[in-house]
MARBADREN-558329 format. One record per residue: residue number from 1; residue in one letter; x, y negated, z negated of N, C-alpha, C in turn. Coordinates in steps of 0.001 Angstrom, whole numbers, plus 524288, in hexadecimal, padded with zeros to 5 digits. Atoms other than C-alpha are relative to their C-alpha. Layout:
! residues N
REC NUM A X Y Z X Y Z X Y Z;
...
//
This chain:
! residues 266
REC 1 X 80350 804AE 80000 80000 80000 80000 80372 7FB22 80000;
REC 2 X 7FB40 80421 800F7 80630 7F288 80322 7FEB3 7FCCF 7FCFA;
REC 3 X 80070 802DB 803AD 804EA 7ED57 7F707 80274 7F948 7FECB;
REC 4 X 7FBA2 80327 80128 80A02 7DFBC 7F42A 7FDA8 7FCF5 7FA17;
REC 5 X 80023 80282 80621 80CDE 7DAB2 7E6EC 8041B 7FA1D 7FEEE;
REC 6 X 7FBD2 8059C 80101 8170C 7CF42 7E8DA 7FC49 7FADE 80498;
REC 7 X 801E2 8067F 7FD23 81374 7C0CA 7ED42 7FFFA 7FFFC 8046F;
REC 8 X 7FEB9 80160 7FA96 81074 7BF56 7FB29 8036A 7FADB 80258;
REC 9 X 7FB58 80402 7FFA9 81C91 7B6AE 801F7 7FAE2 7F953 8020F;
REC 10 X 801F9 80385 7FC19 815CA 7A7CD 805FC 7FDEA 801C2 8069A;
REC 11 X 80096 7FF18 7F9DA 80E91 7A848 81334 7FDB3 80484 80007;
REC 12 X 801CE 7FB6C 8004E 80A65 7B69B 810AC 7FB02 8003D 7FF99;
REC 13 X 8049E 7FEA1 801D7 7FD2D 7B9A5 81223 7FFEE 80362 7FADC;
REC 14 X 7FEB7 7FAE1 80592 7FACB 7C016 80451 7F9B6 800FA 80004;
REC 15 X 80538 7FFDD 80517 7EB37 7BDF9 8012A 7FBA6 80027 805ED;
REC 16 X 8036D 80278 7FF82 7DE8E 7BDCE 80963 7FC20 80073 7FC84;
REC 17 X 80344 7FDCE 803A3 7D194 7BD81 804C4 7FAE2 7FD7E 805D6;
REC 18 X 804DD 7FFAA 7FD1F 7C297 7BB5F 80B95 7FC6D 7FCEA 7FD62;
REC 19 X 8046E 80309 7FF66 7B90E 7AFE6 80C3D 7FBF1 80251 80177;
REC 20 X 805E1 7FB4F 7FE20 7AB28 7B876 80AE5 7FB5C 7FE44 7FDE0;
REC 21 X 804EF 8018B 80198 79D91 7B345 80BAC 7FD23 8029A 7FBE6;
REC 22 X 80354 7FB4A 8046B 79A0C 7BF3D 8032A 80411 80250 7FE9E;
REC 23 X 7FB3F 7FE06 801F5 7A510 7C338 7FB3D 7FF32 806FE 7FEEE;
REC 24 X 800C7 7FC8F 802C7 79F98 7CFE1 7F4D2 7FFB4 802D2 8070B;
REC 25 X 800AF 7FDA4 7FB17 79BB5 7D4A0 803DC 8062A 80047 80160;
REC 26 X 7FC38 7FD06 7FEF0 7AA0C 7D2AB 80705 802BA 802E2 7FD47;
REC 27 X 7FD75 7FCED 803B0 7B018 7D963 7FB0D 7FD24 80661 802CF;
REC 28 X 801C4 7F8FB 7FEEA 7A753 7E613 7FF08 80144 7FFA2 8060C;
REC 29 X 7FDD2 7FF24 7F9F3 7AADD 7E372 80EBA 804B7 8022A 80043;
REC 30 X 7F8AB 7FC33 7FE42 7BAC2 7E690 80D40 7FF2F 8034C 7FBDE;
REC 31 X 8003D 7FA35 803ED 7B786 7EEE5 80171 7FEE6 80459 8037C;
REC 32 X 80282 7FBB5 7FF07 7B107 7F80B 80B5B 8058B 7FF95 80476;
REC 33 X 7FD0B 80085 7FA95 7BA98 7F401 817C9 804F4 800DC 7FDF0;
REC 34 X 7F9A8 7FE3E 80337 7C7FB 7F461 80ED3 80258 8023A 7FCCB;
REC 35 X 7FFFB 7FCC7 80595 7C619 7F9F2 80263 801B3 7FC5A 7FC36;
REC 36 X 7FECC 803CA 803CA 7C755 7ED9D 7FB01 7FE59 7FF15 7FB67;
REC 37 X 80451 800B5 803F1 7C2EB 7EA74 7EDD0 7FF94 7FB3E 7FD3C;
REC 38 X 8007A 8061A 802AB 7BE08 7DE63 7E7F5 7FC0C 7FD0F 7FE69;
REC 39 X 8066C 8038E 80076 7B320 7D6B4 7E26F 801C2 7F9F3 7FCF0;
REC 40 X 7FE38 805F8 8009A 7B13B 7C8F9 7DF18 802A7 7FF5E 7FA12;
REC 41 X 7FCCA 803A0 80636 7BA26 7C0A3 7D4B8 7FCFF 7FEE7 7FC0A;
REC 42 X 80261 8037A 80419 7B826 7B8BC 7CA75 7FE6B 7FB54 80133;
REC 43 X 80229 803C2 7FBB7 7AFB2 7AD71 7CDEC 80399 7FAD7 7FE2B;
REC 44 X 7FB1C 8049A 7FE2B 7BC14 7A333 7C9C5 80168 80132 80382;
REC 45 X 7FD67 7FFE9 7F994 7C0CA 7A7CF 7D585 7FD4B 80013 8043A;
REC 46 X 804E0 7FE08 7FC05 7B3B7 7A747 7DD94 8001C 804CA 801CB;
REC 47 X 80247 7FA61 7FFF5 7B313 7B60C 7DCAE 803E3 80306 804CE;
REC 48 X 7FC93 7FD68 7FCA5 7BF3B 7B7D9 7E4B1 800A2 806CE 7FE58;
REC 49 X 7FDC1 7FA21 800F7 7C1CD 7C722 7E7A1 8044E 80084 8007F;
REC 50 X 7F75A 7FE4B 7FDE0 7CF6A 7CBF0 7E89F 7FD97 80838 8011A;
REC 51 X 80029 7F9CA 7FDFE 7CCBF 7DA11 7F067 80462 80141 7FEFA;
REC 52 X 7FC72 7FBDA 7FDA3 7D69B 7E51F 7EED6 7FE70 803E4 80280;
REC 53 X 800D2 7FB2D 7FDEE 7DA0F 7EEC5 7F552 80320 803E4 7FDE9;
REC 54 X 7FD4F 7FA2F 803AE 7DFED 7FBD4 7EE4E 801F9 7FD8F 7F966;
REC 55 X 7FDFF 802E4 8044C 7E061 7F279 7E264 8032E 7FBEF 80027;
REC 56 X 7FCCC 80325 80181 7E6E8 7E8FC 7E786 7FDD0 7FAF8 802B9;
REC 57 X 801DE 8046A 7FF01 7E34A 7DA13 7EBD1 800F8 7FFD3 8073F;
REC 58 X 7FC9B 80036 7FAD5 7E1D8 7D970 7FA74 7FBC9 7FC72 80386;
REC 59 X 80419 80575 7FFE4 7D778 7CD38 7FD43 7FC4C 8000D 7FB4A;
REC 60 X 80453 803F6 802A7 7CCD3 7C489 7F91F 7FAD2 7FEF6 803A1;
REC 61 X 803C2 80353 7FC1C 7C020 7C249 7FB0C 7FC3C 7FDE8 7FC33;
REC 62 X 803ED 803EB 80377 7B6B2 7B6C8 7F56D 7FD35 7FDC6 80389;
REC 63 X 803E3 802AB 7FDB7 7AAD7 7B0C3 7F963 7FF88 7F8D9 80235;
REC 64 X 7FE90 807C9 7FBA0 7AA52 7A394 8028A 7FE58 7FCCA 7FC85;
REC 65 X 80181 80498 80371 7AA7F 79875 7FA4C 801E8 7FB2F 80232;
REC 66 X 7FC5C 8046A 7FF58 7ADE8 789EE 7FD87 7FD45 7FBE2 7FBA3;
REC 67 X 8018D 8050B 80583 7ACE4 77D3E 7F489 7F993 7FF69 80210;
REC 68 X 80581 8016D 80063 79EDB 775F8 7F4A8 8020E 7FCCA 804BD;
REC 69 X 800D4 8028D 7FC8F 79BC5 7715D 80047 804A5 7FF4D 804DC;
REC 70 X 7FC87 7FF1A 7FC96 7A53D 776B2 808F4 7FEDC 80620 80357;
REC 71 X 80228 7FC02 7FCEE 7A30D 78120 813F8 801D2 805DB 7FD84;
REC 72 X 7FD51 7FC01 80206 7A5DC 78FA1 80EDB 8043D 8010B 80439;
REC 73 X 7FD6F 7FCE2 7FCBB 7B298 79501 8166C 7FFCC 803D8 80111;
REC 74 X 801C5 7FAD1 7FDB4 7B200 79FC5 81F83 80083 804FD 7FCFE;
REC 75 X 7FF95 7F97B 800D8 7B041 7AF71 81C50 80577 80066 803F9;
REC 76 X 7F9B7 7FEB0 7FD85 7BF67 7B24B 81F94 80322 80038 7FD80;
REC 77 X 7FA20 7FE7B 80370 7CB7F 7B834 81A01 80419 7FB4F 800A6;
REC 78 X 7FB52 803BF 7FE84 7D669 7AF79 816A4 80408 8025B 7FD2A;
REC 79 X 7FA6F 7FDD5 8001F 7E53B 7B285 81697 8021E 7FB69 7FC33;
REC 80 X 7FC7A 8063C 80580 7EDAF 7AB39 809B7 8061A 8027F 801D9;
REC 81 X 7F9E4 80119 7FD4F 7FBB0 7A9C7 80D3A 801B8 7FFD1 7FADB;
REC 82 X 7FE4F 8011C 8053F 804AB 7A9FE 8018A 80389 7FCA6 7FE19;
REC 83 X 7FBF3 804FA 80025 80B0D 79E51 7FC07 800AE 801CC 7F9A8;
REC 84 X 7FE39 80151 806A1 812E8 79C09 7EF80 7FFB2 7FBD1 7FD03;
REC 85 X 8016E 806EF 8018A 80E90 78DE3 7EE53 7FB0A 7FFA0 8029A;
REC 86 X 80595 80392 7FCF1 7FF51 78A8F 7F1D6 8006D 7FA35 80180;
REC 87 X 800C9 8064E 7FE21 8023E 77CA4 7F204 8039F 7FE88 8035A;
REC 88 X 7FDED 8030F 7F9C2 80CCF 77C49 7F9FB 8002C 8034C 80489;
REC 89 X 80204 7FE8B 7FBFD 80708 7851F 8023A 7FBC2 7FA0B 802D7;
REC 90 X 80385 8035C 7FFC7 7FCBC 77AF5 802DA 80221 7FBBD 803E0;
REC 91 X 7FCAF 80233 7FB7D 80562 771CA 806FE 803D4 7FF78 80401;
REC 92 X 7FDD5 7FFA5 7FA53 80CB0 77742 810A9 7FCAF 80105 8053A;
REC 93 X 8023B 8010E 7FA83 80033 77B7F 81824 7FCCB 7FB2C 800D4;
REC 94 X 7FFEF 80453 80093 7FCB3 76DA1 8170C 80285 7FCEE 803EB;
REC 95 X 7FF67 801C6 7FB69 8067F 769B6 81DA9 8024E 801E8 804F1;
REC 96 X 7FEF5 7FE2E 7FC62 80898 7728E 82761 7FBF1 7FF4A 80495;
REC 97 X 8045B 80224 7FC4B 7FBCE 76EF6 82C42 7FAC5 8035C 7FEA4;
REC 98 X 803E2 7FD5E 802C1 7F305 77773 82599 7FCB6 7FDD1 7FC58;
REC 99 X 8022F 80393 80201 7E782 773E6 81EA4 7FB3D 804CA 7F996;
REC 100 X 8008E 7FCDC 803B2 7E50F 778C0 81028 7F9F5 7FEDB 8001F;
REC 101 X 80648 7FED7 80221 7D523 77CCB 80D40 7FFC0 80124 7F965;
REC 102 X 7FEC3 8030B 804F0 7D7B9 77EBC 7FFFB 804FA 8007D 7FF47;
REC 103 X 7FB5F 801A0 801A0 7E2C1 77AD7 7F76B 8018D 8041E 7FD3D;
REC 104 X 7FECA 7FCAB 80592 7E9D5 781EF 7ED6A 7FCEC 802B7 7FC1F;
REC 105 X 8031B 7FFD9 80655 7E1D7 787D9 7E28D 80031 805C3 7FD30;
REC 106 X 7FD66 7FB80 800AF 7E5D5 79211 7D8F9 7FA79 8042F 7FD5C;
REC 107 X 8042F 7FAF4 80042 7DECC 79F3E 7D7FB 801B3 80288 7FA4D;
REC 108 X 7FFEA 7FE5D 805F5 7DE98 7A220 7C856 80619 7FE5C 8002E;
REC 109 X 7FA39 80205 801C3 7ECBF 7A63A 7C5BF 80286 80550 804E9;
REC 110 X 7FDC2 7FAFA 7FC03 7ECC5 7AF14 7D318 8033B 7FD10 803A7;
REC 111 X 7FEB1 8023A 7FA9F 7F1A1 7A676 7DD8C 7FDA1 7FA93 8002F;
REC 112 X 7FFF7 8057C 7FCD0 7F191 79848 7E3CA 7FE2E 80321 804B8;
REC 113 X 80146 7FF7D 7FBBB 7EAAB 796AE 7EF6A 7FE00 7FBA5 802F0;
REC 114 X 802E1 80356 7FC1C 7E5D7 78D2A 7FC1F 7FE44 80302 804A0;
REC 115 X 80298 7FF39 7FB74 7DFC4 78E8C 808FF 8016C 7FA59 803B3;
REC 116 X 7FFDB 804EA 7FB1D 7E336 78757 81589 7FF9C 801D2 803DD;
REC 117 X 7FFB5 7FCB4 7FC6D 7E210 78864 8225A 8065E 7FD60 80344;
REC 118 X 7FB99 80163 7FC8A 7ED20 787C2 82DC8 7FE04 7FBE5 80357;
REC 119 X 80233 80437 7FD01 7EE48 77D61 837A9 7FB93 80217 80451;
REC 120 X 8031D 7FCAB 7FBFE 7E68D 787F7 8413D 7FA69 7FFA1 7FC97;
REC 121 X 8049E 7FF2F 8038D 7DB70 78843 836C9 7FF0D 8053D 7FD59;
REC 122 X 801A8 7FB30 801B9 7DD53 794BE 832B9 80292 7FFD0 7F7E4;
REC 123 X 8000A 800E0 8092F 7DBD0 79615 821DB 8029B 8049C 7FECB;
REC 124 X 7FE45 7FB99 804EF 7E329 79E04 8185D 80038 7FE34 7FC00;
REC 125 X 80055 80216 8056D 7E689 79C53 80BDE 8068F 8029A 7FCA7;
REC 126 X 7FB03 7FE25 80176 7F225 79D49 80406 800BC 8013C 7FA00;
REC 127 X 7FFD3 7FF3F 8041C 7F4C9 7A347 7F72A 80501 800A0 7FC26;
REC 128 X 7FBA2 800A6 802FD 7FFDA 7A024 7ED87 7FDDF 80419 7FB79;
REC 129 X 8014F 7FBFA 803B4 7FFC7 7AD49 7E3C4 800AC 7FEA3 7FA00;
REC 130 X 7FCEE 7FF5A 8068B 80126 7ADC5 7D494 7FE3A 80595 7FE01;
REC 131 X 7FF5B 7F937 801C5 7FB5D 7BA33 7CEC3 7FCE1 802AF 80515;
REC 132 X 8035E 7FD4E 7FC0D 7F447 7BEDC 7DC47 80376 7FE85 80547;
REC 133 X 7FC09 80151 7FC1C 7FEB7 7C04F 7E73F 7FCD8 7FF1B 8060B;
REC 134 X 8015F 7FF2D 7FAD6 7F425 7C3AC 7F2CD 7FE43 80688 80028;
REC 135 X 8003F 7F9FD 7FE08 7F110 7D0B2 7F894 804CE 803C0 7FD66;
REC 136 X 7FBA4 7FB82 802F8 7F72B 7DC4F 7F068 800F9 80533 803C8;
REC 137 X 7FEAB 7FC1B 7FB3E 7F4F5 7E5BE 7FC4C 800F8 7FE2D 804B1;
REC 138 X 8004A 80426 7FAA4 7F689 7E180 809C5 802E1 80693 804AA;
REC 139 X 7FD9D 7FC9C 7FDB4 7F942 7EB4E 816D2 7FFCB 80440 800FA;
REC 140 X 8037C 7F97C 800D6 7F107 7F7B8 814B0 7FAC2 7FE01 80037;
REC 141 X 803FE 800BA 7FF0E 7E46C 7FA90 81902 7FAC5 7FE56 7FBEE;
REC 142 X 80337 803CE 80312 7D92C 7EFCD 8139A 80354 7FB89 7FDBE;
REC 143 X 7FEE7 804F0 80222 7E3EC 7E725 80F40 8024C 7FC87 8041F;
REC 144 X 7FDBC 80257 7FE07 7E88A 7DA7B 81518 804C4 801B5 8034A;
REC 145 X 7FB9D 800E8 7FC3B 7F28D 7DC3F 81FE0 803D4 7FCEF 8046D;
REC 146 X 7FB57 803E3 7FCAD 7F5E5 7D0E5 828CB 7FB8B 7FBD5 8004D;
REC 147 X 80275 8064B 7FFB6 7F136 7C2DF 829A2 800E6 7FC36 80353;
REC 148 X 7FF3A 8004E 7FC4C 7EF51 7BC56 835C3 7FEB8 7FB7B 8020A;
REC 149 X 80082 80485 7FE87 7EF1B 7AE24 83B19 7FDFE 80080 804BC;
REC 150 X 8023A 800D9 7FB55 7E686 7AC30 84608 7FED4 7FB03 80136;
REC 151 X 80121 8075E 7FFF7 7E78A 79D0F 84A40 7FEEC 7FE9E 80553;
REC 152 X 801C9 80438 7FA3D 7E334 79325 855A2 804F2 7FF61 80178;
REC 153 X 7FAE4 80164 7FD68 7F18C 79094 8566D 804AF 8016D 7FC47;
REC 154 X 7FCA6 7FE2C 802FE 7FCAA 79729 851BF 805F0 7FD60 7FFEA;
REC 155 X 7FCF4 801DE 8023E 806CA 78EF8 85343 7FF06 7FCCB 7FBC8;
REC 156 X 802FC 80311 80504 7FFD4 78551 849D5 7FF8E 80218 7FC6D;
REC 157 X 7FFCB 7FE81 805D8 7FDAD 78E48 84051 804F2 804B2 7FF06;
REC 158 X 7FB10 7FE30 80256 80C65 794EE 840CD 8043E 7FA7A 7FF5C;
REC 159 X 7FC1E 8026C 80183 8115F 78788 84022 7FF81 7FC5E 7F912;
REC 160 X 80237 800CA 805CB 8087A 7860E 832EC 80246 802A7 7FBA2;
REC 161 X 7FF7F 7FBEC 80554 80B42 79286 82C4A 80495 80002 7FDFB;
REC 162 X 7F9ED 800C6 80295 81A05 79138 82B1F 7FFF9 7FDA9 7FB3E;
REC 163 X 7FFB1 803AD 80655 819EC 78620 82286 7FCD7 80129 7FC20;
REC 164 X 80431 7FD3D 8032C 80E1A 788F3 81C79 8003F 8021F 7FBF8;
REC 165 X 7FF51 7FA15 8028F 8105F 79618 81831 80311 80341 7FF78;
REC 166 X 7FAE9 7FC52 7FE80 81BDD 79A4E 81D35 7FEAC 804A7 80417;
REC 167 X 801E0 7FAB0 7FCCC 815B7 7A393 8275E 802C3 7FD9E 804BA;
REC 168 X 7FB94 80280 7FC61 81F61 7A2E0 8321E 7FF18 803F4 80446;
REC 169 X 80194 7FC35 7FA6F 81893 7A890 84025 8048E 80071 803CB;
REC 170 X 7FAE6 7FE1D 7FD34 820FC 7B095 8499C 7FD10 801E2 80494;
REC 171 X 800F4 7FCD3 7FBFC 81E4E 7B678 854CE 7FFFD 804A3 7FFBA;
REC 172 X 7FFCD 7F9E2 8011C 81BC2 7C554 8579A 8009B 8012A 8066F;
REC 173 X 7FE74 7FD86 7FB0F 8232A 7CCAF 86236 7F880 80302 800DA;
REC 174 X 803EF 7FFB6 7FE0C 817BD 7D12C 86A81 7FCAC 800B5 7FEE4;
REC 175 X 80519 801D7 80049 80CEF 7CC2C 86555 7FDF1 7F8AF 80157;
REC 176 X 7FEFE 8043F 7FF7A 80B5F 7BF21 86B6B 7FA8D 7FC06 7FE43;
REC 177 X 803E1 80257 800D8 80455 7B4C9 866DF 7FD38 80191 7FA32;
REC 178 X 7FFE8 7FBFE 80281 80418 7BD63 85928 80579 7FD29 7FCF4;
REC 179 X 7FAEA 7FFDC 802E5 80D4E 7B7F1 84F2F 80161 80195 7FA57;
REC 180 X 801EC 7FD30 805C5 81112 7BD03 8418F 801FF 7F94E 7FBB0;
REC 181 X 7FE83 80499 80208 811E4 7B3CD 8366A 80394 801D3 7F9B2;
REC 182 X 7FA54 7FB76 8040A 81DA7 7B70A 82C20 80080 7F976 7FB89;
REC 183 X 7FD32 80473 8049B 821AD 7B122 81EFC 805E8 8025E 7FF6A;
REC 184 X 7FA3A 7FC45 7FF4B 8308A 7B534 81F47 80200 80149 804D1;
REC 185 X 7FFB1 7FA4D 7FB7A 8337E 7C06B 82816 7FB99 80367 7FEFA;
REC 186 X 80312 7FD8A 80025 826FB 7C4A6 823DD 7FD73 7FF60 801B3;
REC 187 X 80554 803A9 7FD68 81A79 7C568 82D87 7FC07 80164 7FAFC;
REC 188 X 805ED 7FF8E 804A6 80E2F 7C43A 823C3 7FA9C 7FE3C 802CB;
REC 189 X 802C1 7FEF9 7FC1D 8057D 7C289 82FD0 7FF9F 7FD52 80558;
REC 190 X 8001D 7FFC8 7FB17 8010E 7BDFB 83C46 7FD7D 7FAD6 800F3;
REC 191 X 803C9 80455 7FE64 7FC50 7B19E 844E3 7FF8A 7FFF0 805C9;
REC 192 X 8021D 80015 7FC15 7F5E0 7B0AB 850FE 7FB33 7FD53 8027B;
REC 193 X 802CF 8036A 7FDE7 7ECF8 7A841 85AB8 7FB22 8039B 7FF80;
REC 194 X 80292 7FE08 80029 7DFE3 7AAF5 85818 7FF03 803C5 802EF;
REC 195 X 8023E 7FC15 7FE2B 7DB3C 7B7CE 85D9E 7FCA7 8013B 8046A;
REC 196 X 8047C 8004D 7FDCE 7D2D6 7B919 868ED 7FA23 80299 7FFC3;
REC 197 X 803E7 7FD9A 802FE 7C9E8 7C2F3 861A8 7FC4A 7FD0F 7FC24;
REC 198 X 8035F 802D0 802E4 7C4E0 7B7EB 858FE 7FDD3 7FAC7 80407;
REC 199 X 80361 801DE 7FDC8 7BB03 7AF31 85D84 80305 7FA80 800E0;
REC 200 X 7FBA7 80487 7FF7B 7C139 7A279 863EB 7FE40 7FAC6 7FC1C;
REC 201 X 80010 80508 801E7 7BC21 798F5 859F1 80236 80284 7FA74;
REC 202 X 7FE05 7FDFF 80522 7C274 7A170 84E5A 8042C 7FBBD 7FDF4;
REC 203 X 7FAFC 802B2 801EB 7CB22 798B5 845FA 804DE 802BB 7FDE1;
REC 204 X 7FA32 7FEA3 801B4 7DAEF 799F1 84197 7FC53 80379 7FA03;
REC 205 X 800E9 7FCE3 80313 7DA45 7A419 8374F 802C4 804C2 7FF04;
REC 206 X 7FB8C 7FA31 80066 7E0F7 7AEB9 82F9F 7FCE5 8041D 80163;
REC 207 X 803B9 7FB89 7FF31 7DDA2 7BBF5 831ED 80200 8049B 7FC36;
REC 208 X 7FCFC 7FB7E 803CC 7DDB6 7C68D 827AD 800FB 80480 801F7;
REC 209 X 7FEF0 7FAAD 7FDF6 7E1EB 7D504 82C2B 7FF9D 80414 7FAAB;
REC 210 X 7FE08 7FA5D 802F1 7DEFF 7E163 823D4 8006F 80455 801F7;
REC 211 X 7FDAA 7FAB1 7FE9E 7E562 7ED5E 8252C 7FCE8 80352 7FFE3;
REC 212 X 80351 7FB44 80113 7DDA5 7F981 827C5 800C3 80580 80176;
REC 213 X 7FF39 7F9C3 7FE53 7DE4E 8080A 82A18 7FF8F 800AC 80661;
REC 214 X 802F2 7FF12 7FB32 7D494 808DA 8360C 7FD80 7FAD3 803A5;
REC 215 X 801EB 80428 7FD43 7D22F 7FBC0 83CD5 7F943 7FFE0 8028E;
REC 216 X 803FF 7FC96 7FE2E 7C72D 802EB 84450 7FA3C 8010A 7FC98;
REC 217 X 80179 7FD86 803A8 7C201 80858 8399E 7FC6A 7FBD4 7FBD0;
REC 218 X 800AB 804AC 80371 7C194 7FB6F 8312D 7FDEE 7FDF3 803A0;
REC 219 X 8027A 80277 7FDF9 7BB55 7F4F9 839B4 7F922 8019C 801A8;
REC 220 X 80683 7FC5F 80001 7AF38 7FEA2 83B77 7FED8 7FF86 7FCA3;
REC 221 X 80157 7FF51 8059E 7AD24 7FD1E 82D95 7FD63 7FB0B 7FF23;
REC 222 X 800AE 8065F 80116 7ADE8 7ECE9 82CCC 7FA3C 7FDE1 80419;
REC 223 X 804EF 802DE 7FC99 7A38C 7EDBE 83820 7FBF4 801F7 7FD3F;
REC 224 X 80272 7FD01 8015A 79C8E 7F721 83078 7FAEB 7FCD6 7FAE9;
REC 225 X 801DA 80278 803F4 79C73 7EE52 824FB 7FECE 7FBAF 8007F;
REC 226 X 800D8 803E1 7FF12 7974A 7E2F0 82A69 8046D 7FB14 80436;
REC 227 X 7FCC8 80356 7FD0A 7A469 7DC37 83204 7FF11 80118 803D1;
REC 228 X 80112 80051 7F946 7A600 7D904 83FC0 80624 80034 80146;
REC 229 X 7F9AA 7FEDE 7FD58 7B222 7DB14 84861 80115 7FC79 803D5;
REC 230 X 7FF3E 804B5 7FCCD 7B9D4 7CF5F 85014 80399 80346 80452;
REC 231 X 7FBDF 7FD97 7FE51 7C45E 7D902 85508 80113 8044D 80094;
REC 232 X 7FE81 7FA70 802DF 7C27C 7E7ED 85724 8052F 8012A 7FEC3;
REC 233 X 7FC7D 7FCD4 8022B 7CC9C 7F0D7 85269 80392 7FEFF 8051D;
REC 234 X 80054 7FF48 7FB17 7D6A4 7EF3D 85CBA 807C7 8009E 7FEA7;
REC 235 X 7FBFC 7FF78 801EB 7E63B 7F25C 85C62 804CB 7FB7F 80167;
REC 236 X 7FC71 80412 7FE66 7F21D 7E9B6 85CB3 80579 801C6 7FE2A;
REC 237 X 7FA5E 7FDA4 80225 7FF9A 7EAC3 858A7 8009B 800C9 7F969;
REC 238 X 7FF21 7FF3E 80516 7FF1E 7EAA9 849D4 7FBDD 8047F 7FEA4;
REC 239 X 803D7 7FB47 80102 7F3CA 7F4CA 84A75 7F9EA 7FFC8 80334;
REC 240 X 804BB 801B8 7FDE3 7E571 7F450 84BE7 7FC1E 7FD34 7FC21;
REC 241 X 80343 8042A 80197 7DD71 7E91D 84806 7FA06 7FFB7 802AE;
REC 242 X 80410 7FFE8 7FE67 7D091 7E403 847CB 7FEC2 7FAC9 7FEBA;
REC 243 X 800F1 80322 80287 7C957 7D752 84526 7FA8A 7FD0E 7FD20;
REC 244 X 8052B 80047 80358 7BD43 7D507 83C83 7FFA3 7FDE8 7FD46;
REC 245 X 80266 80393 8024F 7B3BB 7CD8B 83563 7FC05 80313 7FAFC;
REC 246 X 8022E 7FE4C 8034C 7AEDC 7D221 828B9 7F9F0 80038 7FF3B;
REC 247 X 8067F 800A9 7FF80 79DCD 7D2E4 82685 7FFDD 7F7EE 7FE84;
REC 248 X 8018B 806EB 80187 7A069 7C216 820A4 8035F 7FD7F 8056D;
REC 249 X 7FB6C 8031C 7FC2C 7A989 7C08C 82DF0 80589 7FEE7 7FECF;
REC 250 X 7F963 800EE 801C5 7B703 7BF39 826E1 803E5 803CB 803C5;
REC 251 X 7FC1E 7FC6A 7FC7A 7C00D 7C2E6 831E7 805C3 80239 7FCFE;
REC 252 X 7F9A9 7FD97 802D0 7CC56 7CBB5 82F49 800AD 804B0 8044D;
REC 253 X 7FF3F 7FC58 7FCCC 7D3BD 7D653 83754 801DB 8042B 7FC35;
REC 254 X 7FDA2 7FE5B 801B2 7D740 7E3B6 8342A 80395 802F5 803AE;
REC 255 X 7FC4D 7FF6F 7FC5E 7E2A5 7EAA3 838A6 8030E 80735 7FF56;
REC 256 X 7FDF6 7F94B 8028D 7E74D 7FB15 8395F 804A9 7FF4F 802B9;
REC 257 X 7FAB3 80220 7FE02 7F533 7FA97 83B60 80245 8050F 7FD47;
REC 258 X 7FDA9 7FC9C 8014D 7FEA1 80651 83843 803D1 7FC77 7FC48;
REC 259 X 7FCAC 8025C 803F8 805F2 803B4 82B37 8047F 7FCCB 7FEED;
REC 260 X 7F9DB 80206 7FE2D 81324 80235 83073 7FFB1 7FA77 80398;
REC 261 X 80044 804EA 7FE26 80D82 7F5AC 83776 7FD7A 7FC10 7FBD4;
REC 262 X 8024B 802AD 803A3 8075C 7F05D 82B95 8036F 7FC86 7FE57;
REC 263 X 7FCDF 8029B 80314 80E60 7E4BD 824EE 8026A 80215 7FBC0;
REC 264 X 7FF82 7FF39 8066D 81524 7E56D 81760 7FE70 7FD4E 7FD88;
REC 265 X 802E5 803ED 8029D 80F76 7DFA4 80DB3 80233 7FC1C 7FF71;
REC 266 X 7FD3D 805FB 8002E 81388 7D12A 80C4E 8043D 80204 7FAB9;
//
């Protein structure tokens, strides 16, 4: 199991979690589709869940909330990047050209956290750790496996993420147009011009990937249980993928890939 127990490096995707019109509906949706387990928080935390999987922390999901008198934000997974400073995360995507949605604000005594989006418009969120590092599994089937920038324009948002975040895009021998995005010498995932599988008014946006056994398989199930499919099952070089919309619409891909092509854990 690829367990991880140490701090994810800056720039690292470590955390998502799920914006859900009906929270309790999605807790029993990946419970049945992943084998997840989780039910709502404590309501200081507006009833945030923290799902595991085999016991161990591997998303979130809480019900759509915004202040008074402000529109609710969409049903959609978001990707947290990992910083060791929230605030001067803050202000570096500031001024890199990025534009913070919220600010700083600390989560008990688990973690710092904001939300911004890129200059493309696409949102994440970034999480500075204290006793809650992120995802404790990651890379086996139902958990998180790769995290994926899909933008209007990719030089714009690889000449963001550097500073930013430190995510430093490269190119990939033959995959063109397909670049990986690395903190180090490490890739920790992927960016690319929107897709032609998504609908042409789709906005910049991350994309989550979970790992699965049967691609095929998982996907007969998610239609079964109410989701819809953007992308059948279809193969590529890292394996076989798919791309789908949960029964509230929260897009995400999953992906069957032979082990030995799987990442390591951050």
């Amino acid at each position: 199991m690829p367990v991880v127990t140490d701090p994810y490096k800056p720039g690292t995707p470590c955390w998502i979690d799920l914006m859900a019109s009906d929270q309790q509906a999605a807790l029993d949706f990946y419970r049945d589709l992943f084998g997840w387990q989780g039910e709502a928080g404590p309501a200081e935390f507006g009833g945030y869940a923290v799902c595991t999987l085999n016991g161990r922390p591997v998303a979130g999901i809480m019900a759509q909330s915004a202040p008074e008198g402000q529109p609710l934000p969409p049903v959609a997974w978001t990707t947290y990047l990992a910083s060791d400073d929230a605030d001067a995360t803050m202000r570096a995507v500031t001024e890199a050209g990025g534009t913070v949605l919220y600010e700083p604000m600390d989560v008990g005594a688990i973690g710092r956290m904001l939300v911004a989006a890129d200059p493309t418009g696409a949102v994440f969120g970034v999480w500075q750790a204290m006793d809650f590092i992120g995802a404790g599994v990651v890379n086996e089937p139902g958990a998180l496996v790769w995290n994926e920038l899909n933008t209007s324009d990719t030089e714009a948002a690889g000449r963001f993420y550097h500073p930013a975040l430190g995510l430093r895009p490269a190119t990939i021998q033959g995959m063109d147009g397909y670049y990986s995005l690395n903190v180090g010498d490490r890739t920790v995932g992927g960016m690319q011009a929107i897709p032609g599988y998504l609908s042409g008014d789709t906005p910049s946006h991350w994309m989550t990937y979970f790992s699965v056994d049967d691609a095929d398989s998982t996907v007969d199930a998610l239609v079964k249980a109410g989701g819809s499919v953007i992308q059948p099952p279809f193969d590529m070089q890292s394996g076989r993928m798919a791309v789908v919309r949960d029964p509230q619409g929260a897009a995400f891909a999953v992906i069957q890939a032979p082990e030995a092509q799987l990442p390591d854990s951050p």
